[in-house]
KEMARSE-970159 format. One record per residue (C-alpha): residue number from 1; chain; x, y, z. Coordinates in nm, 3 decimals. Layout:
N
+-----+-------+---------+---------+---------+
!   n ! chain !       X !       Y !       Z !
+-----+-------+---------+---------+---------+
! NUM !     A !       X !       Y !       Z !
...
+-----+-------+---------+---------+---------+
This chain:
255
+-----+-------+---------+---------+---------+
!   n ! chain !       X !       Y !       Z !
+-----+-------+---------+---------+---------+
!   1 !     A !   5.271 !  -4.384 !  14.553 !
!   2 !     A !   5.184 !  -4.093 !  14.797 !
!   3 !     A !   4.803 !  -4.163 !  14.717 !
!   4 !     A !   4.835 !  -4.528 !  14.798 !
!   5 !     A !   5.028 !  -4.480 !  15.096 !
!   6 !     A !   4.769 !  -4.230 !  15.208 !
!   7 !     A !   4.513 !  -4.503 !  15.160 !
!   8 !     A !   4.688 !  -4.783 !  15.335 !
!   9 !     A !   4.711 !  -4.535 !  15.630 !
!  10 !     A !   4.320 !  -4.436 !  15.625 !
!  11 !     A !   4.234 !  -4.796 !  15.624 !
!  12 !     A !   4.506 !  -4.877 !  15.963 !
!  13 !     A !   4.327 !  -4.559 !  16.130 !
!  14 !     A !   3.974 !  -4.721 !  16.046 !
!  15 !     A !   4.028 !  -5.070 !  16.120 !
!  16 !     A !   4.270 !  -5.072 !  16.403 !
!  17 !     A !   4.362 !  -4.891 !  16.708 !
!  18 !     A !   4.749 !  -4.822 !  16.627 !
!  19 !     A !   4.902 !  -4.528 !  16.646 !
!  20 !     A !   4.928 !  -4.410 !  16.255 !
!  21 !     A !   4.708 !  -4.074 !  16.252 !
!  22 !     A !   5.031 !  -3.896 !  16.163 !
!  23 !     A !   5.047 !  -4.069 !  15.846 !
!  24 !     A !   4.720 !  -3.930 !  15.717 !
!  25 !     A !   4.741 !  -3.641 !  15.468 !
!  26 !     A !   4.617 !  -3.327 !  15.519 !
!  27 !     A !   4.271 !  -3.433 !  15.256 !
!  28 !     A !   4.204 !  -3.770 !  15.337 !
!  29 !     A !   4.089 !  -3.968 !  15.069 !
!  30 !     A !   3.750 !  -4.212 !  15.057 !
!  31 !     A !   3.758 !  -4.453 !  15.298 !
!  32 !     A !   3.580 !  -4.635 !  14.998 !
!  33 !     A !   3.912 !  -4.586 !  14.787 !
!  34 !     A !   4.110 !  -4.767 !  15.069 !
!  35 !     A !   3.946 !  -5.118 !  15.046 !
!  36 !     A !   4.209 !  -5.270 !  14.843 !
!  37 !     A !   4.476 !  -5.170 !  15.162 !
!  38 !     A !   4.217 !  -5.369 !  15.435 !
!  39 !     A !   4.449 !  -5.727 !  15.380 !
!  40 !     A !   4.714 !  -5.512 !  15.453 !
!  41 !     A !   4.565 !  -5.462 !  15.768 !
!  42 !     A !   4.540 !  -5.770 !  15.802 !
!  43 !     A !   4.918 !  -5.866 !  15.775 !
!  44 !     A !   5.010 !  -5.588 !  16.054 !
!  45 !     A !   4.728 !  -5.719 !  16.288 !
!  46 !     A !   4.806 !  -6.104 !  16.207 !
!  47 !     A !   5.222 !  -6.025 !  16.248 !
!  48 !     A !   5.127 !  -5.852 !  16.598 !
!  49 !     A !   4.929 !  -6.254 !  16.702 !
!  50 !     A !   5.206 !  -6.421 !  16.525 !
!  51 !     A !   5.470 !  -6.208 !  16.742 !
!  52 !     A !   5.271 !  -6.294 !  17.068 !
!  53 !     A !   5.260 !  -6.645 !  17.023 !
!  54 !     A !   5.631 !  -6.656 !  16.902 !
!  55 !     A !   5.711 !  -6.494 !  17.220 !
!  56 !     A !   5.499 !  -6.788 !  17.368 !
!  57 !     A !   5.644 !  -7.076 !  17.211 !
!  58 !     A !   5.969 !  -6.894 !  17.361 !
!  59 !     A !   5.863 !  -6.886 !  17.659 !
!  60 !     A !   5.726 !  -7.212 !  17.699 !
!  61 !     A !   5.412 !  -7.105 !  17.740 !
!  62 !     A !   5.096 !  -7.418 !  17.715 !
!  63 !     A !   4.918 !  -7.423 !  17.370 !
!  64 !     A !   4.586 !  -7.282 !  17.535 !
!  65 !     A !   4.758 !  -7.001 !  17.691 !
!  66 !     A !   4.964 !  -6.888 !  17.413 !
!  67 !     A !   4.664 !  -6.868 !  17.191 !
!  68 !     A !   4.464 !  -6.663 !  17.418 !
!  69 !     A !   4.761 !  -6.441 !  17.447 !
!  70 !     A !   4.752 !  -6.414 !  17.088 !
!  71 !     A !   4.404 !  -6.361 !  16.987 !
!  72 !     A !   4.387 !  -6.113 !  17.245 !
!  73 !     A !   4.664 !  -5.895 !  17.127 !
!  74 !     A !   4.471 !  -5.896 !  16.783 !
!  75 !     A !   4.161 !  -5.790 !  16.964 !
!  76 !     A !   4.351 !  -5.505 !  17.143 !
!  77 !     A !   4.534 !  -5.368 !  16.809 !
!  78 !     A !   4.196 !  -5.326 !  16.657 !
!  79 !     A !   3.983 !  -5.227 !  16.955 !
!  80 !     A !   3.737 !  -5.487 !  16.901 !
!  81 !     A !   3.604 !  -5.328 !  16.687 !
!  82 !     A !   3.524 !  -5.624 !  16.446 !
!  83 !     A !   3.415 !  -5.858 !  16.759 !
!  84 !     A !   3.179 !  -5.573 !  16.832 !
!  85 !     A !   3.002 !  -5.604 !  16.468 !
!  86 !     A !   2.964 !  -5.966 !  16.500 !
!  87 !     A !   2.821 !  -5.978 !  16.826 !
!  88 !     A !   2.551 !  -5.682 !  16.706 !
!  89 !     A !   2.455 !  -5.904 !  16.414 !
!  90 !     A !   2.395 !  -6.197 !  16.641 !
!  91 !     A !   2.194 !  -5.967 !  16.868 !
!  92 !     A !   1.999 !  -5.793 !  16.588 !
!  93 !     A !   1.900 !  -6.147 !  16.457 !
!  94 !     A !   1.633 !  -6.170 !  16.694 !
!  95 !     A !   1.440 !  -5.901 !  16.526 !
!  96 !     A !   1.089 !  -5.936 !  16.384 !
!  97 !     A !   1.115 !  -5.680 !  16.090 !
!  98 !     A !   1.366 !  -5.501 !  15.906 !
!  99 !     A !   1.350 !  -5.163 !  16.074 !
! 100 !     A !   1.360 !  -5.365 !  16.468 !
! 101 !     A !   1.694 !  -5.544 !  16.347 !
! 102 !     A !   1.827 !  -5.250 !  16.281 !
! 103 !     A !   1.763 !  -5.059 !  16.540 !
! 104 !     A !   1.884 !  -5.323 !  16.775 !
! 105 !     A !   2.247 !  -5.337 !  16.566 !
! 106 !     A !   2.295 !  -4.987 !  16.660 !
! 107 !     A !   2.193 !  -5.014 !  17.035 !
! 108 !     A !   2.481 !  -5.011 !  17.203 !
! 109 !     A !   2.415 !  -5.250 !  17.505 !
! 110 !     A !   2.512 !  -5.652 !  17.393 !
! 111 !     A !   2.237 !  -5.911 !  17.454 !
! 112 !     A !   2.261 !  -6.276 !  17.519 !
! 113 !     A !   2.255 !  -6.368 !  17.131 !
! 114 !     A !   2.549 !  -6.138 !  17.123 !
! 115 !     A !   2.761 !  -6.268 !  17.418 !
! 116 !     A !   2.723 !  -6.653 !  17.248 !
! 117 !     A !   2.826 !  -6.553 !  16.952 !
! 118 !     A !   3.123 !  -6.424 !  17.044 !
! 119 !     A !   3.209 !  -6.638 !  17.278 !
! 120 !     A !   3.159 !  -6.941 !  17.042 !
! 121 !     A !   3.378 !  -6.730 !  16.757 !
! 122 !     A !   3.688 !  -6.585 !  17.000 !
! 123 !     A !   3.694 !  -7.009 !  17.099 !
! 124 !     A !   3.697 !  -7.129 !  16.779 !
! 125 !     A !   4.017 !  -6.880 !  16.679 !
! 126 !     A !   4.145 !  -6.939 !  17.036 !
! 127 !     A !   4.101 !  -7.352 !  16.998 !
! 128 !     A !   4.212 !  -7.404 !  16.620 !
! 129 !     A !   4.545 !  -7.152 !  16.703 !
! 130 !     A !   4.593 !  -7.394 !  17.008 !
! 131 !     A !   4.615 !  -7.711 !  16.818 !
! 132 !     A !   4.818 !  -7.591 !  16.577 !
! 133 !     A !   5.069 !  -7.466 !  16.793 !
! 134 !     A !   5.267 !  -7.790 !  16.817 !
! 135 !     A !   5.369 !  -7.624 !  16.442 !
! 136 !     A !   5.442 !  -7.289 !  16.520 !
! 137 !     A !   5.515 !  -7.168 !  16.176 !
! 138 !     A !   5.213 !  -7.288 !  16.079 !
! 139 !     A !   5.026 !  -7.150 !  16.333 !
! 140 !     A !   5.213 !  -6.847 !  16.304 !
! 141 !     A !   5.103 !  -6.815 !  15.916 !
! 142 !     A !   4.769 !  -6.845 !  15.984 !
! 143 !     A !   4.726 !  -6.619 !  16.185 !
! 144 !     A !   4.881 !  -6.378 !  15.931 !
! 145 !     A !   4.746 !  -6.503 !  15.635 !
! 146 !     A !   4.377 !  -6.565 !  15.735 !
! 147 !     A !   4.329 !  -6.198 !  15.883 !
! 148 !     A !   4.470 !  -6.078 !  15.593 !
! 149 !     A !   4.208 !  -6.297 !  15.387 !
! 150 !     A !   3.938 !  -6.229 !  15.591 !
! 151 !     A !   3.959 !  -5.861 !  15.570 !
! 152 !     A !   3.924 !  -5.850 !  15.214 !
! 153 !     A !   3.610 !  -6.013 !  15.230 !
! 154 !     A !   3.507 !  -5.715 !  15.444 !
! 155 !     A !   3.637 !  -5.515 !  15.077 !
! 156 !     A !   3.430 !  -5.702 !  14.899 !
! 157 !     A !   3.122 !  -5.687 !  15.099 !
! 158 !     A !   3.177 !  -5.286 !  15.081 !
! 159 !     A !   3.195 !  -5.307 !  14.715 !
! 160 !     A !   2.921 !  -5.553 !  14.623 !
! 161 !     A !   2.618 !  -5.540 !  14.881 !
! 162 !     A !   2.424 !  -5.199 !  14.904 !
! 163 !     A !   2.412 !  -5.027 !  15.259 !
! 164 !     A !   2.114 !  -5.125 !  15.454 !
! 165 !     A !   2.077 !  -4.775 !  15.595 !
! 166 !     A !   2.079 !  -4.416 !  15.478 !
! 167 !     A !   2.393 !  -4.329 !  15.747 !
! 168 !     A !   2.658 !  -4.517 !  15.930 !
! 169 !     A !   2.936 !  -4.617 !  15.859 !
! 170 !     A !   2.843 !  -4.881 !  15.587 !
! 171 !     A !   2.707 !  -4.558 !  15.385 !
! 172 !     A !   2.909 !  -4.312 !  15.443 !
! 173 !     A !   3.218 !  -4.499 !  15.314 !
! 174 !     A !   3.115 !  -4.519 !  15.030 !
! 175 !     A !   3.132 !  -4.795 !  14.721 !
! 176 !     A !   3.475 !  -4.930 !  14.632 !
! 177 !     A !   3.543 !  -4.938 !  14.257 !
! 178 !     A !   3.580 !  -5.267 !  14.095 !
! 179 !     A !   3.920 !  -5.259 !  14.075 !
! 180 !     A !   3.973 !  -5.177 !  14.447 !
! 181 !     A !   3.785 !  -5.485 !  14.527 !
! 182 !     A !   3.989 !  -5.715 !  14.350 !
! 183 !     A !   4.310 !  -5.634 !  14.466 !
! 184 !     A !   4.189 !  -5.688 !  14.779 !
! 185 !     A !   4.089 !  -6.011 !  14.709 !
! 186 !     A !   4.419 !  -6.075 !  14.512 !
! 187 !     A !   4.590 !  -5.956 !  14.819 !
! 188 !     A !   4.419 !  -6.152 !  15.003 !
! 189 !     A !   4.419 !  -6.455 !  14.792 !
! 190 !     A !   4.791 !  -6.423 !  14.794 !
! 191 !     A !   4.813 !  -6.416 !  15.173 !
! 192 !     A !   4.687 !  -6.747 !  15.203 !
! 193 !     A !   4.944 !  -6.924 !  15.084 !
! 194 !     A !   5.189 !  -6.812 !  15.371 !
! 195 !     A !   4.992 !  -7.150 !  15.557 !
! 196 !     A !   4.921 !  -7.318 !  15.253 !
! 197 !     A !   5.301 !  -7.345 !  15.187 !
! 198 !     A !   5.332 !  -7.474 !  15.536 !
! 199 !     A !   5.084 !  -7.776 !  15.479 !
! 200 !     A !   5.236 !  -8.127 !  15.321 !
! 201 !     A !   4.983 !  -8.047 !  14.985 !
! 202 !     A !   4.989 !  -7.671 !  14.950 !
! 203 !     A !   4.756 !  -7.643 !  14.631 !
! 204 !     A !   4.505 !  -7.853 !  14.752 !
! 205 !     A !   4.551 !  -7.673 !  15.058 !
! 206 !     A !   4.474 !  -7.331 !  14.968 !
! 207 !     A !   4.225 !  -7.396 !  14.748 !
! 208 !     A !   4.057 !  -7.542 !  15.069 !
! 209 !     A !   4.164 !  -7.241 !  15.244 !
! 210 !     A !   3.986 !  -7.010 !  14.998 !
! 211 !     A !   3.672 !  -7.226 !  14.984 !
! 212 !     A !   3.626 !  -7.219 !  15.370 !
! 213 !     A !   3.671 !  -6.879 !  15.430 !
! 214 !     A !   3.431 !  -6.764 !  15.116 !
! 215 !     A !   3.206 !  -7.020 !  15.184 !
! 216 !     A !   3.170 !  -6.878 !  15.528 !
! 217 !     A !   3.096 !  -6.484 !  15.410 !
! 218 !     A !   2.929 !  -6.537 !  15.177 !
! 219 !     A !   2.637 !  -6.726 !  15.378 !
! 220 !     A !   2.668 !  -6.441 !  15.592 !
! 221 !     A !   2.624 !  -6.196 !  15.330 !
! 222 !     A !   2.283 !  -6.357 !  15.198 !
! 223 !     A !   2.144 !  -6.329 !  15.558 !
! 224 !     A !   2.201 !  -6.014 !  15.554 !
! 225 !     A !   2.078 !  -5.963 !  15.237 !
! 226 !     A !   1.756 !  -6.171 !  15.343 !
! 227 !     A !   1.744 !  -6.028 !  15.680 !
! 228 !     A !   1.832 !  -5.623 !  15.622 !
! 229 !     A !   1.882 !  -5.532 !  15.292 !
! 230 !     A !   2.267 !  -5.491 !  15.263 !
! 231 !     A !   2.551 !  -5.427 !  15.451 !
! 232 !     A !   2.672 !  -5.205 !  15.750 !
! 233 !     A !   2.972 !  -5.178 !  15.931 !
! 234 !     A !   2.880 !  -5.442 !  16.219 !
! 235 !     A !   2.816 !  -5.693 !  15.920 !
! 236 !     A !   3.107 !  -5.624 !  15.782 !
! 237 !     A !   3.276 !  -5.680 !  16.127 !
! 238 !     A !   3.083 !  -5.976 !  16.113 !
! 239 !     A !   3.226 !  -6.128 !  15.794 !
! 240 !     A !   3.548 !  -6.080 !  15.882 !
! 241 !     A !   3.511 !  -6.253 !  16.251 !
! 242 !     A !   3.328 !  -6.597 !  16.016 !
! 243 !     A !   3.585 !  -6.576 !  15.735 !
! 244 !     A !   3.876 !  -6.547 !  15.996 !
! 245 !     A !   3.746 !  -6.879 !  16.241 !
! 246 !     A !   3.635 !  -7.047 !  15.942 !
! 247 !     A !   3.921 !  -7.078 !  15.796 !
! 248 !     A !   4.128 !  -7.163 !  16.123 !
! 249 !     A !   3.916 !  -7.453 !  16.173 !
! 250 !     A !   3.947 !  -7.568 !  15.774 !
! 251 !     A !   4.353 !  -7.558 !  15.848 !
! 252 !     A !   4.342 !  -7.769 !  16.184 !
! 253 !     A !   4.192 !  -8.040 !  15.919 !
! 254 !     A !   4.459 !  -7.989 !  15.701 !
! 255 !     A !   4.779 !  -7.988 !  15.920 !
+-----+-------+---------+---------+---------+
């Protein structure tokens, strides 16, 4: 239990900005051997957006509003820091070779490739939230149960795709044993259904739920494959930020 806990700490300090660094032993383990905790990440960065916009709804507050209210609490309990990989992928897209990609993922400055993509991902989250608020459990569930989903896609990227550099973050973690990687994805599979059970055909529902946000890594994980040889931390970032508004949009055709 102490090991675990340890774990489930490491991967809070990695993946979000809260204040948990007291929780970390004095050895810290792998950040490899914490994958399986990243959907519980998830569920404390989702329960922060769901508290926002419940505090919303209370308050009155328009659809729109409440949304952005709540999407940008999530973005400020993990520092961006998963925004940030997705808008480096989109930037380092416009490379010729291999080598220029990568080199333009690790610049720090954001180009206009980057600045589209996230702005056409943060209003995707911020629209499908919006028009499911006139539900708020619902709305509320999804936005536990899809970051908690999405992030274990990030656990399996880790564990199946080879980093695409020698350093970074993407190598130096390290590879996830099997069975790290699917708890995650049980974990994560298992956090869907808090909006599945909140749709009129739950089964059907979070099968759909599952498909979209899969679907949706896993295209970006054969890009970046095709386009630099395996994974790093901003494409991990990356699947997380697809898998997340992918499957926000799949539930605003299923409510």
């Amino acid at each position: 239990m102490a090991r675990l806990l340890a774990e489930a700490a490491l991967a809070l300090v990695w993946l979000t900005r809260l204040p948990v660094g007291r929780l970390l032993p004095a050895t810290l383990p792998a950040l490899a051997q914490a994958a399986w905790a990243f959907p519980l990440v998830g569920l404390a960065v989702g329960l922060i957006g769901a508290a926002v916009l419940a505090l919303a709804a209370v308050a009155g507050l328009p659809a729109m509003v409440a949304a952005l209210l709540a999407v940008g609490a999530m973005i400020l309990a993990t520092g961006a820091l998963h925004e940030d990989g997705l808008a480096d992928c989109a930037d380092g897209g416009g490379g010729a070779t291999r080598e220029r990609r990568l080199e333009i993922m690790r610049d720090s400055r954001i180009g206009s490739y980057g600045v589209l993509a996230l702005v056409l991902i943060v209003g995707l989250r911020v629209a499908a939230i919006a028009a499911l608020f006139g539900e708020p459990w619902l709305a509320a569930a999804a936005l536990v149960g899809l970051a908690a989903a999405s992030r274990a896609g990030m656990a399996a990227g880790l564990g199946l795709m080879p980093p695409a550099r020698p350093d970074g973050l993407g190598h130096a973690a390290g590879r996830p044993t099997r069975g790290a990687v699917m708890a995650a994805l049980a974990l994560g599979a298992a956090a869907l259904l808090l909006p599945a059970l909140c749709l009129s055909h739950p089964v059907p529902g979070w099968v759909a739920l599952l498909v979209a946000v899969a679907a949706a890594q896993l295209w970006l994980a054969r890009r970046a494959m095709r386009a630099l040889g395996g994974q790093t931390g901003d494409v991990l970032g990356a699947m997380q930020q697809m898998g997340e508004a992918a499957g926000l949009v799949a539930l605003t055709t299923l409510a």
